[in-house]
C-alpha positions as CSV (number, residue, x, y, z in Angstrom):
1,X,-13.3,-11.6,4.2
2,X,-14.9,-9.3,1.4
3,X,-14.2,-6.1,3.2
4,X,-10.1,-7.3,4.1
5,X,-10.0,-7.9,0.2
6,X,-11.4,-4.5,-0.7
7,X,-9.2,-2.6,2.0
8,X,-5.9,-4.6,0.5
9,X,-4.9,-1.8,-1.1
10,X,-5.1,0.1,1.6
11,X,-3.3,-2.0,4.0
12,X,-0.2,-2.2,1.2
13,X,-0.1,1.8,1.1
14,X,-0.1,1.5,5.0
15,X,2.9,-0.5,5.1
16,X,4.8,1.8,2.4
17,X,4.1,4.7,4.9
18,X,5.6,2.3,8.0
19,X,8.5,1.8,6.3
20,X,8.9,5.7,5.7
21,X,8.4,6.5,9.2
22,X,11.1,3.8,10.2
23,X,13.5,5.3,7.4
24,X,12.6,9.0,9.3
25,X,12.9,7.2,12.9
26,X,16.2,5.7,12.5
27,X,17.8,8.3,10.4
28,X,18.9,5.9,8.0
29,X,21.0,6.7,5.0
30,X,20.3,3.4,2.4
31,X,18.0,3.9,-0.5
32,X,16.7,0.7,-0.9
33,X,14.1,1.4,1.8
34,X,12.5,4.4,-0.1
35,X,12.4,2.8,-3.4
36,X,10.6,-0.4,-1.3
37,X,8.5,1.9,0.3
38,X,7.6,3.5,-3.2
39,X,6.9,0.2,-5.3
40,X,4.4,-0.8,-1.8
41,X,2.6,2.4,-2.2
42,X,2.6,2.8,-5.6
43,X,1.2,-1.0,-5.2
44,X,-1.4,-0.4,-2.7
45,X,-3.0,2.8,-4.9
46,X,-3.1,0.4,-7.8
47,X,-4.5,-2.6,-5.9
48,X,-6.9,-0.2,-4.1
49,X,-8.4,1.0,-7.4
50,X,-8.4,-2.5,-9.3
51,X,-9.8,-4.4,-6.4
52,X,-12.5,-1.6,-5.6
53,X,-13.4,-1.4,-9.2
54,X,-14.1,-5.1,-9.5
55,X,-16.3,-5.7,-6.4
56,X,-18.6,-2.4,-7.7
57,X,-18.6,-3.6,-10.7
58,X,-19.9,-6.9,-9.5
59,X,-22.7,-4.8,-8.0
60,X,-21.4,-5.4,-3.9
């Protein structure tokens, strides 16, 4: 359960990318799936860095 809460981050920035590729894929033209895609990876880099930061600062 520790190692799914360290790879969150991770996991978020995966989806962002999955939702680019699906954007690419389907060759569709609405915005609103970038800017999602954006705030998830944006998200997961933050996550990824506050979450790993906390459990080595914890000494695990």
């Amino acid at each position: 359960m520790e190692q799914l809460k360290r790879s969150l981050g991770a996991i978020v920035v995966l989806l962002g990318v999955l939702l680019l590729a699906v954007y690419k894929v389907a060759e569709l033209t609405d915005n609103a799936i970038l800017v999602v895609s954006a705030v998830l990876m944006l998200a997961g880099v933050g996550l990824y860095i506050f979450l790993n930061k906390m459990f080595i600062g914890n000494g695990k």
